[in-house]
Each structure stands twice: as C-alpha cells, then as structure tokens.
C-alpha positions as a printed NumPy array, in Angstrom:
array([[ 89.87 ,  52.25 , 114.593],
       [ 88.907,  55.603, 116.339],
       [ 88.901,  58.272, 113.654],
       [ 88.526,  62.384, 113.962],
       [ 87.245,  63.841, 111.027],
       [ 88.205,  67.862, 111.148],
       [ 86.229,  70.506, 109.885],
       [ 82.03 ,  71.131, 109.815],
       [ 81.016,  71.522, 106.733],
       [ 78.707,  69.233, 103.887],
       [ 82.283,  67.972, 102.824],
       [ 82.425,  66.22 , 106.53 ],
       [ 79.322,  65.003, 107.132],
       [ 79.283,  63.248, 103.414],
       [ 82.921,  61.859, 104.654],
       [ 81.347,  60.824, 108.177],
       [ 78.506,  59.152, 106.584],
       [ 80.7  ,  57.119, 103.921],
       [ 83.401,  56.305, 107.124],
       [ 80.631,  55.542, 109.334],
       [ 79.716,  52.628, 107.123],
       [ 83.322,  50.425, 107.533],
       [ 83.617,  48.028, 109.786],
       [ 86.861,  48.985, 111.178],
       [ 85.526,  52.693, 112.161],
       [ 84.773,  52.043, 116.048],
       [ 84.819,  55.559, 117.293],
       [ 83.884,  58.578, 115.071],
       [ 84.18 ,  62.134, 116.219],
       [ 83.931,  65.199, 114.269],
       [ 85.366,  68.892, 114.908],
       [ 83.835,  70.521, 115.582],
       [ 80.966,  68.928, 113.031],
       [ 77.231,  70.323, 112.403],
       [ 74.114,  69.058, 113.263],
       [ 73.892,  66.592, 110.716],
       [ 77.46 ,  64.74 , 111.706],
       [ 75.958,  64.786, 115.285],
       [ 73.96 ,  62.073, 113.529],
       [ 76.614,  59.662, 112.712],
       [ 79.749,  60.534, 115.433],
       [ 80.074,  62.72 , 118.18 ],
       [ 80.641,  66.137, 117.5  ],
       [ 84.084,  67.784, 119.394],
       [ 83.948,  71.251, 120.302],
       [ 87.132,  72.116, 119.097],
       [ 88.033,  74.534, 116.178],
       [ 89.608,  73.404, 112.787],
       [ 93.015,  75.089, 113.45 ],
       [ 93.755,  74.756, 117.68 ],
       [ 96.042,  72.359, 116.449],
       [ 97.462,  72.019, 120.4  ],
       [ 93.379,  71.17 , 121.329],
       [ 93.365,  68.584, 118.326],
       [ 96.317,  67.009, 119.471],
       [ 95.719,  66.767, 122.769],
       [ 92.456,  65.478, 121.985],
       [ 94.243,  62.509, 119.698],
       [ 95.946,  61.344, 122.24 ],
       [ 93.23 ,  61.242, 124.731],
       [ 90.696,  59.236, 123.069],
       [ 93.659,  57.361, 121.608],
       [ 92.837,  58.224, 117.792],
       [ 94.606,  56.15 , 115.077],
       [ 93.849,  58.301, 111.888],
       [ 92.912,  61.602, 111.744],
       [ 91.087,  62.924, 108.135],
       [ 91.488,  66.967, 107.592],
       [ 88.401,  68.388, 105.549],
       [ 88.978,  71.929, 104.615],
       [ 91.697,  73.329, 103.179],
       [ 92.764,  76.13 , 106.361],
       [ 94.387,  73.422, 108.75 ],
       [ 96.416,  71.923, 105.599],
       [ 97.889,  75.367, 104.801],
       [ 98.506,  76.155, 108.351],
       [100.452,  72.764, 109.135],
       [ 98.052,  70.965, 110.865],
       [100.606,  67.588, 109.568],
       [103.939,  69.824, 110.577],
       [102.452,  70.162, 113.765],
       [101.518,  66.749, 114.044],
       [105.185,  65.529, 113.063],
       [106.794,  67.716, 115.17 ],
       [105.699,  66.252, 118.317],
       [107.217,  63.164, 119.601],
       [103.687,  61.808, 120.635],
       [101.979,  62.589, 117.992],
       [103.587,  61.43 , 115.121],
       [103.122,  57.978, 114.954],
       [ 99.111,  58.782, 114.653],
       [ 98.324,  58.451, 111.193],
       [ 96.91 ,  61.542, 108.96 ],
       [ 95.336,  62.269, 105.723],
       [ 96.238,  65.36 , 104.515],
       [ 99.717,  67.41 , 103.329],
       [102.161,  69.037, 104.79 ],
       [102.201,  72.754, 104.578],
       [105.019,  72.169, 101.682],
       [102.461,  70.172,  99.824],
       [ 99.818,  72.243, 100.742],
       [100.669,  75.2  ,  98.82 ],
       [ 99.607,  73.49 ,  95.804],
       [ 95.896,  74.913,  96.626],
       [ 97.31 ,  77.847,  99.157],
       [ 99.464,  79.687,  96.682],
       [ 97.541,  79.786,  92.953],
       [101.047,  81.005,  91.75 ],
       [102.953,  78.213,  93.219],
       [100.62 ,  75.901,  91.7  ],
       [100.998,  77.097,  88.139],
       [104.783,  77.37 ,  88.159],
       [104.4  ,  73.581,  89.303],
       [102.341,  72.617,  86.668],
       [104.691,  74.882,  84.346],
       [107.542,  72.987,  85.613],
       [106.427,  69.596,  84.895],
       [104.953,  69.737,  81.581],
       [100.842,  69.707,  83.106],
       [ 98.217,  71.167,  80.401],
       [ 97.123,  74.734,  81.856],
       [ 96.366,  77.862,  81.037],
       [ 99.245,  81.039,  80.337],
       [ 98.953,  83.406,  83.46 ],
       [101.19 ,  86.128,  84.257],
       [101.882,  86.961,  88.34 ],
       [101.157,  90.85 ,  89.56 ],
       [102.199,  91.625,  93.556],
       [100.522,  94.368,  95.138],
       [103.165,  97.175,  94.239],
       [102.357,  96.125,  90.704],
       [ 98.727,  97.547,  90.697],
       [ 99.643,  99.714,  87.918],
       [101.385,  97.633,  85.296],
       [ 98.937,  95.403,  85.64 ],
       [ 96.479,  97.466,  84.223],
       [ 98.329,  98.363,  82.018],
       [ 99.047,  94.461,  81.044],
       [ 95.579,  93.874,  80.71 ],
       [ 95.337,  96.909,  77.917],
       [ 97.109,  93.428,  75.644],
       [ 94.913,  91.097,  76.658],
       [ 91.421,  89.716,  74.645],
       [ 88.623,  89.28 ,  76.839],
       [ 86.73 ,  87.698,  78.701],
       [ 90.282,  87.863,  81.436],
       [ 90.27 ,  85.406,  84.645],
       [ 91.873,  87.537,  87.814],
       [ 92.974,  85.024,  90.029],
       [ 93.79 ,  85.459,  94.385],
       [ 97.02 ,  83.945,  94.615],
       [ 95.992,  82.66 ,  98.474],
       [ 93.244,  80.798,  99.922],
       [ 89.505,  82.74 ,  99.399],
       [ 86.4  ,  80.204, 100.342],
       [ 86.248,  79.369,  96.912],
       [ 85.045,  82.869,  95.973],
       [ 88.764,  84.398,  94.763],
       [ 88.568,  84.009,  90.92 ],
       [ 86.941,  86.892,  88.964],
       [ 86.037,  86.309,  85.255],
       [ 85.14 ,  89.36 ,  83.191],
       [ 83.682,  89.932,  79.758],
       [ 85.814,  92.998,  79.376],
       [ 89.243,  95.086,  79.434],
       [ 88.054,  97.675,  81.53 ],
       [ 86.106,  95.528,  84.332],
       [ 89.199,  93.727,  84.359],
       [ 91.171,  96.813,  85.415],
       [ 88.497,  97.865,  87.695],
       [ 88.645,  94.09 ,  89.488],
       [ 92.363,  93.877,  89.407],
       [ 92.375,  97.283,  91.154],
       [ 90.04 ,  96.231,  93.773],
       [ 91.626,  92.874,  94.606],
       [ 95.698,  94.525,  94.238],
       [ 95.296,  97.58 ,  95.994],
       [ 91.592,  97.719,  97.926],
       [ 92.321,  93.766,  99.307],
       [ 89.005,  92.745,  97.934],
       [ 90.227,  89.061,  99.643],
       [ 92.484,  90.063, 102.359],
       [ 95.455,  88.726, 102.152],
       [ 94.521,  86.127,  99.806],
       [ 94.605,  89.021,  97.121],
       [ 98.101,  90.614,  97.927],
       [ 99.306,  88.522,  94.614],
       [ 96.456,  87.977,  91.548],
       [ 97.094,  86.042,  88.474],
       [ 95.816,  87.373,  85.126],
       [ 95.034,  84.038,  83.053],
       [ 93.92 ,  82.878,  80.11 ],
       [ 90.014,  82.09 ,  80.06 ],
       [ 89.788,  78.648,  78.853],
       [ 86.782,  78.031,  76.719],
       [ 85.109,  74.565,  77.623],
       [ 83.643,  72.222,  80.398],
       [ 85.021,  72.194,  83.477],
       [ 84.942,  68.866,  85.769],
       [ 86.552,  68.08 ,  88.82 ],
       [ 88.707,  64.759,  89.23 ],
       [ 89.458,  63.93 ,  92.717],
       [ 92.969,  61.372,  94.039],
       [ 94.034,  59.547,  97.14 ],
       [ 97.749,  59.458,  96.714],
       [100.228,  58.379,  99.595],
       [102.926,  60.06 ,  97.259],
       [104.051,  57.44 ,  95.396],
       [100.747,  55.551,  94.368],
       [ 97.289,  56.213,  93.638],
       [ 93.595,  56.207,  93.047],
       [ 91.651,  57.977,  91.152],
       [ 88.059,  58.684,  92.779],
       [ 84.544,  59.259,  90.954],
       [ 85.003,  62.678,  89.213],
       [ 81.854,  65.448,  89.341],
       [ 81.187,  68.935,  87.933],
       [ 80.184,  71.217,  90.172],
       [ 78.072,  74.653,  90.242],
       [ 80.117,  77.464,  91.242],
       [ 77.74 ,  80.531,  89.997],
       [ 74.489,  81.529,  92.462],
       [ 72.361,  81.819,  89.684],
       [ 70.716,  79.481,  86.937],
       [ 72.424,  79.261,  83.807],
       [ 75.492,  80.168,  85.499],
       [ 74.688,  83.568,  86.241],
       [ 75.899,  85.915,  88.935],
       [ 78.646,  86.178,  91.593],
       [ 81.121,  82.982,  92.268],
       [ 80.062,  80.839,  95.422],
       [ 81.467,  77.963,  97.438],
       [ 79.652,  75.211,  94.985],
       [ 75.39 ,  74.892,  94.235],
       [ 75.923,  71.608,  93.404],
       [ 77.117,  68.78 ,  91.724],
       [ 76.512,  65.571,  89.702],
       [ 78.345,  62.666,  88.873],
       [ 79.284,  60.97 ,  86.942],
       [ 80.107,  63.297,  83.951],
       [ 78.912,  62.894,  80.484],
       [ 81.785,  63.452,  78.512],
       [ 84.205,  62.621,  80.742],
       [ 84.538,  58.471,  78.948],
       [ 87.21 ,  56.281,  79.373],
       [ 89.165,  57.715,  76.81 ],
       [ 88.759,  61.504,  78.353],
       [ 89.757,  60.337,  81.846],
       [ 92.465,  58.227,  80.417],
       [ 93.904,  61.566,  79.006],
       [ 93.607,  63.199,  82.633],
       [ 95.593,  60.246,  83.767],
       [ 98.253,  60.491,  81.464],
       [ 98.634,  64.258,  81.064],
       [ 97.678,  65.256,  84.469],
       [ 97.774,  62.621,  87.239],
       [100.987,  61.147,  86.875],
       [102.943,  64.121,  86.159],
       [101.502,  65.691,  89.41 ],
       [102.429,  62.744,  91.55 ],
       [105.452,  62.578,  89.73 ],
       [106.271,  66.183,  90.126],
       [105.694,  65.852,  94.087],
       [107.838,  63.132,  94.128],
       [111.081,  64.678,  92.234],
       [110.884,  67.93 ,  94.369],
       [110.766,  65.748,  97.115],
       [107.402,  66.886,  98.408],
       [105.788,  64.353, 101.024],
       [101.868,  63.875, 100.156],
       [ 99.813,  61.608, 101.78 ],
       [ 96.141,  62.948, 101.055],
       [ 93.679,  64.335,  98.49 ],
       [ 94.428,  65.976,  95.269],
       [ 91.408,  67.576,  93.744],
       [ 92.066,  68.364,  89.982],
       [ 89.77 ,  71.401,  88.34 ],
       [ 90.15 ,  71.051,  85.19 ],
       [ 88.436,  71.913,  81.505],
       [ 87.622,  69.909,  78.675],
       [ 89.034,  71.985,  75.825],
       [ 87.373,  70.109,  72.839],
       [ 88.712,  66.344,  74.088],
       [ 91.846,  67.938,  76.112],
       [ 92.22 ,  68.546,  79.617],
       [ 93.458,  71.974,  80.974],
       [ 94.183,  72.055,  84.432],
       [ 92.585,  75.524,  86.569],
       [ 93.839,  75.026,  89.725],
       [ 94.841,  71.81 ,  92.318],
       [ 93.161,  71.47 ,  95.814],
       [ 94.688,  69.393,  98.281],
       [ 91.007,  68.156,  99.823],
       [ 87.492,  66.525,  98.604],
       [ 85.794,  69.591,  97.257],
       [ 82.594,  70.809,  98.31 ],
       [ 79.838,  70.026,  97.355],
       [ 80.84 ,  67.427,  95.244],
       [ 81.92 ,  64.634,  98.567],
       [ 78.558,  64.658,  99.   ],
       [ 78.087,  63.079,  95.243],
       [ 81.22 ,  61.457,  95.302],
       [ 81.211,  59.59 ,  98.703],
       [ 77.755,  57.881,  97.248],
       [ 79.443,  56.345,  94.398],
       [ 82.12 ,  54.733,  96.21 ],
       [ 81.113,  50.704,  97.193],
       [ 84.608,  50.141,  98.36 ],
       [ 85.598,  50.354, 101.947],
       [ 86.853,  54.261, 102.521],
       [ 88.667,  54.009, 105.848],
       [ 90.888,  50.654, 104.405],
       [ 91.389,  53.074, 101.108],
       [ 92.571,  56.494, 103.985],
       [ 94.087,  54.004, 106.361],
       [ 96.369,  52.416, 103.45 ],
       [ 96.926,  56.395, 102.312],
       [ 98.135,  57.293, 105.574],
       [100.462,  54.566, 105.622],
       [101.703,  54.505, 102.494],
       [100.34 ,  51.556, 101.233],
       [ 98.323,  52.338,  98.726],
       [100.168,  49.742,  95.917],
       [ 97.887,  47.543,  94.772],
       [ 94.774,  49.232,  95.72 ],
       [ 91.889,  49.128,  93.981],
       [ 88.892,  51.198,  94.269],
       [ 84.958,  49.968,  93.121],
       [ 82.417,  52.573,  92.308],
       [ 78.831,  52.335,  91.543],
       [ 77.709,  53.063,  88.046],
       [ 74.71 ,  54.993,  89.533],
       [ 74.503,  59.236,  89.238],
       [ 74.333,  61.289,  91.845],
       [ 73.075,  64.788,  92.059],
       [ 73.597,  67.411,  94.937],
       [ 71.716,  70.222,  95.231],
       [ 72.792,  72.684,  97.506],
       [ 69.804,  74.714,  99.806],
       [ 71.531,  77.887, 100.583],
       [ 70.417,  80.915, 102.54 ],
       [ 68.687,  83.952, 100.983],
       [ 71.651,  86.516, 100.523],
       [ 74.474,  84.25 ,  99.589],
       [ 76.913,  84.271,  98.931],
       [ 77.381,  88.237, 100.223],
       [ 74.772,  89.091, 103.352],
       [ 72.651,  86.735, 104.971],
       [ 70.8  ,  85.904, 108.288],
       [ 71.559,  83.001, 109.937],
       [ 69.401,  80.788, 113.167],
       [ 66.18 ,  80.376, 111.198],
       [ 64.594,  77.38 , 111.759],
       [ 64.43 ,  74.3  , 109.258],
       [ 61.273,  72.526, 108.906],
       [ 61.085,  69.516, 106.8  ],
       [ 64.661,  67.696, 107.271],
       [ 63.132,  64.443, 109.252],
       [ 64.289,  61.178, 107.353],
       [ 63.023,  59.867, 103.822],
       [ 63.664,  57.659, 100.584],
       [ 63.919,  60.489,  98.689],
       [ 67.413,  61.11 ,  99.285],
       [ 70.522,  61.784, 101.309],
       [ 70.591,  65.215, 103.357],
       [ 74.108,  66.606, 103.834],
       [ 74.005,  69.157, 106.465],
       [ 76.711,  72.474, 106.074],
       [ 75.887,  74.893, 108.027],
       [ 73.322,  73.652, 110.721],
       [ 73.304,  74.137, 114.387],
       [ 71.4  ,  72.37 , 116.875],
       [ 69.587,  74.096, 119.639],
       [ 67.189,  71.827, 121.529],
       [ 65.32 ,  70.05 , 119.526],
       [ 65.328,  72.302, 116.433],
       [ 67.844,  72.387, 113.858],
       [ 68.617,  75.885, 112.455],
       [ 70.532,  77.529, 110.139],
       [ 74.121,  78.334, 110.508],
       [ 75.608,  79.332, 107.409],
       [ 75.246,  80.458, 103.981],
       [ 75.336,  76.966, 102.129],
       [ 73.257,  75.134, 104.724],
       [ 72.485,  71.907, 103.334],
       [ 73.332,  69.85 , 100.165],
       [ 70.563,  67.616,  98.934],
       [ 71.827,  63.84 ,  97.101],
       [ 69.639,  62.247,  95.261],
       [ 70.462,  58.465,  93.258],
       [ 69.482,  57.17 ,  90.899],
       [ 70.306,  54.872,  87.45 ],
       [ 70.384,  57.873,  85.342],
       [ 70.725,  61.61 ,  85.683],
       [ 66.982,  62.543,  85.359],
       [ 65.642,  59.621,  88.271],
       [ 68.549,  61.246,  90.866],
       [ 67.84 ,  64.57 ,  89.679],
       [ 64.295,  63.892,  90.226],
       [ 65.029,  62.728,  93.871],
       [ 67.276,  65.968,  94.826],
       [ 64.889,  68.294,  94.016],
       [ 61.576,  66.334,  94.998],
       [ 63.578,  66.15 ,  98.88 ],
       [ 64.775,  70.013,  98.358],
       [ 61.101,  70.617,  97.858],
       [ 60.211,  69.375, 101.079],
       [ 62.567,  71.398, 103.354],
       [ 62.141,  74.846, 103.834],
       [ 63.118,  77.786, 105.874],
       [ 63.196,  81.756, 105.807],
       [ 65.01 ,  82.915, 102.456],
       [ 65.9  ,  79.332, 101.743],
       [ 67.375,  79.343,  98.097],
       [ 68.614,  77.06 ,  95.778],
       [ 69.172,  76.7  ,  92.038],
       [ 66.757,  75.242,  89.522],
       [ 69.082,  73.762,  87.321],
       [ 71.952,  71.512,  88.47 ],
       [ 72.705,  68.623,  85.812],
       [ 70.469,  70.429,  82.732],
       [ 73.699,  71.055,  81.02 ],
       [ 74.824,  67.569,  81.3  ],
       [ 71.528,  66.134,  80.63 ],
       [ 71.943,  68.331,  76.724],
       [ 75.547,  66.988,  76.374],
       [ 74.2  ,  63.541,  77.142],
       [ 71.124,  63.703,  74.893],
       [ 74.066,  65.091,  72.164],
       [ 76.386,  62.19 ,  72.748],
       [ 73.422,  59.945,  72.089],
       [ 72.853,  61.029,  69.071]])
C-alpha cells in the first residue's frame, strides 16, 4: 500500500515508525512531517488542512489509505471533502467526518452525547458568551476546586481548574468575554471536578466494531508534581497500574459500547480513533472528554506496545472490516518523556540547535517539533521531542527515558523530573 500520514507532530512520527514496520506499507509520506518522520517516509510539503493540495496529492502518487493525526483536519472535514469528490472517495481514510468529529470539536456536544446515552461523566452546565454574567453568578453555588471548560478545539490547553470561587469568576470572565482561546472559548462549560486518576483509553472503531488499544496516563501540567499551567502532554506511561482487567472491563461496558452504540443510533458514520479521557473515581470510570485521534504524547507509548500489524488493523478500519479483529500487545511498559523548550507552554524561542539526538539502545526518540536545516536538526516548537524508553517494568523503561533525555540537549531544553512516580506509589500500594 502507499499510505499519507497527515499532520507533524510526535503523534506522527510514533504512527510512521509503527506503519513503517508492516509489510504491506510500500510508500510512506508524511505532511508535512518533522525531521524525525523524514527518517522513516518522505516528508510532503503540504499543510494539514489544504485539503484540495492533499487530494490532489492522493491521487497523484496513487495513495490507498490516508491516516489524519491531529484533530484540525477532522473538525474541518478533511473526510467530507474527501467524499465529496467523485475521485476521491473510493481512497480509503482513517478518521471522522466532521459530524463525528464534533465529539472532540464541541466539549458541549460531547457531554449532551454522553448525557444522552447513559455514559458515566461529570454534571456541567453550558454558558455562551452573552452569558458572562450569570455565569458568575452560577459559580457563587458551586464548591470548589470548579473545571471551566472551552467548548471548541484549544491545543489541549482549554480546560482551567481552580481551587477557588473567585478565580473561577476571574477565568470564566477571561475565557467568555476577553476570548482567552479565540473562538474556542465563545461557549465554556462549568463542570464538576472529579476527584481521582485520570487515564486515557484509546479505540479503532469502523462504527460498528472495535478494538480497544493499550491505554496510558499522560502528563498534562508543566511542572513536577503536577504543578503549573496545562500543556499539550509531558509525557506518558503505559501500561497503567490500576487500570486491571476488571477496571478496563468496566470502561468497556460503561463507556465503549455505549459510545459506539450511541454513534451508531444517531446514525453518525465513524471510521477512526476514539480517545477516551477518563477518571478512576475509586474503581469507576468517569468520562472528561472524547477525542477523535491518538493523543499526544501517549502514540509514542502506545504505538510500542502494539506487536500486531497496524496498517492490516487501519486498513480493516477504513473498510469496515474490523469483525473479528484481534489486536496483540506487548506486556512491556513504556515511558515517554517529553523534552520541551524553555518557556512552554506560553513564550519560547525556537531554531536552536539539538546536540545529542544520533541513534542509541537507550531508547526511541519521537521528534515534535524539529526542523531540518542542512545537516543540523533544530528546534521547531514548544514540545520538541518525546523520549520512549522499554522496558519489563516501569522503573527499567523509566530508567531508559530519562538516561536518553540526559543525553540530548539544547538552549532552554526542559523537561519534567517525574513522569511514572505516581504510578510507581500506586503500584508499590497494589503490591502490598
């Protein structure tokens, strides 16, 4: 098969490196990729939502499946688009519809979903931006800490937890009325802060079948101990602790199938990813919000664990075929580090130079946001690389991550200390 992967971000190169390996990839290209999917395809200088480039593209390398990364293209219509052109829609595609889509692009959509078809989440209420004012004053009844929610898409950064009534106000404010995230922020959801651990369970559905990937947690905060301002992701690890057969077989039961489910009746098409954030409320799962990709940076965890063939698992997605599928994953952990630049996730400088990236045993190096110029590598965003490190248990592959993080460096390269410590306690708990 020739295969475009869109988008350039860790998420893609993890996915390039993992499709790469199948026998029936021929031809990989990436748009418009990084540095480090250079590596593995051939990067395409085309941006994530020229959907008229992409398609003209498809058809002249003669592309048979097409995987969308990030979540912009999918909430555009980057499928729509596809379908609505005679000569494009017989090339197979992983990812929703824009219908489908809004399960991640409209936070409010998503919880009257969930609402509507009985899936464990938190209660929200809904403020538009004329309602600046009652919400405030809604929040007045409220026990902290509050979660203020972006109803549209926000690089991950959109959610706002606060330890207090009058923050809450002051954020709500912001977001409503100053358009803290653009657009994204013209509708915020006051919800319930759900006390627990969160984890992230990841599906390949066609729409009508399923299977469930490795799940990870992931690092949202910049800081250790989970301090400071929201980010993309500062890493992940999986597998996760708690999350046992019996946990997971509560996610399927209570969450899974009543999404799929719930597509199906409202006669949503969905041939792609659904990636479930979700808490463990003392042995329940809460659902936080749906996105309809592989998160970031947990692919580059995931994709390690999975021994089966990917590109028969997207191909049969595509298709609809997914019945009968079965999906074999390695019993090994992965941890991903991400090396970020100094600043993030507000200000920071980007084209310094990485030293320090060259090959090794250690472990896997993810690139983000790299650039190529000659033959240096540079920076070229503000997550810039996400470290993987395996291993049998947590402490050997968190050993490896940071043992290869310690060995790349750049100007104001930063990363956090402390990825998988809280899993390693709940493990050391569960053993006793």
């Amino acid at each position: 098969m020739n295969i475009l992967i869109i988008g350039n971000g860790g998420r893609e190169h993890a996915l390039a490196w993992k499709i790469r390996q199948s026998s029936l990839c021929n031809k990989l290209y990436i748009a418009p990729g990084n540095a480090g999917t250079g590596q593995v395809g051939e990067n395409v200088s085309i941006a994530v939502d020229d959907f008229e480039g992409l398609g003209k593209f498809c058809l002249d390398k003669k592309l048979d499946l097409v995987v969308v990364g990030p979540e912009v293209p999918l909430v555009k219509g980057i499928r729509d688009y596809f379908e609505s052109h005679e000569n494009l829609k017989s090339i197979a595609l992983v990812g929703p519809g824009q219908q489908g889509a809004q399960l991640e692009g409209s936070k409010d959509f998503s919880k009257q979903f969930m609402i509507r078809h009985g899936v464990p989440t938190a209660k929200a209420r809904t403020f538009l931006s004329h309602e600046s004012a009652e919400a405030v004053k809604y929040l007045e009844t409220c026990t902290p800490p509050l979660v203020l929610k972006a109803d549209g898409l926000a690089a991950g950064k959109g959610v706002i937890i606060t330890s207090s009534v009058m923050e809450a106000q002051q954020a709500i404010k912001e977001m409503l009325e100053e358009k803290k995230f653009g657009e994204a922020s013209s509708k915020v959801l006051v919800e319930e802060f759900l006390d627990g651990i969160e984890l992230s369970v990841f599906v390949l559905t066609d729409g009508n079948d399923y299977v469930i990937l490795p799940e990870a947690k992931d690092y949202k905060r910049i800081g250790d101990g989970d301090t400071g301002p929201n980010t993309g992701g500062m890493g992940a690890v999986s597998p996760v602790a708690f999350a046992d057969a019996a946990f997971m077989k509560k996610v399927e039961e209570k969450v899974i199938k009543p999404t799929v489910l719930g597509l199906k009746k409202e006669s949503i098409p969905f041939k792609g990813f659904i990636f479930i954030g979700l808490m463990n409320v003392k042995g329940e799962p809460q659902v936080i919000e749906y996105n309809t990709r592989m998160g970031d940076p947990e692919t580059e965890a995931v994709m390690t664990r999975i021994e089966s063939d990917l590109v028969e698992l997207l191909s049969a997605c595509a298709h609809g075929k997914l019945k009968g599928k079965q999906i074999t994953i390695s019993p090994n952990y992965a941890v991903t580090v991400v090396m970020a630049s100094g600043g993030y996730p507000d200000n920071f400088e980007k084209g310094k130079i990485i030293s320090g990236i060259g090959e090794s045993d250690e472990a896997l190096v993810f690139h983000a946001g790299t650039l190529k110029r000659e033959n240096e590598i540079l920076t070229h965003g503000g997550r810039v690389l996400a470290v993987t490190g395996r291993g049998k248990n947590l402490v050997d592959a968190t050993a490896r991550a940071y043992a290869r993080a310690r060995q790349i460096t750049w100007e104001g390269v930063y990363y956090r200390k402390d990825i998988g410590q809280d899993l390693a306690r709940v493990e050391s708990e569960l053993r006793n």
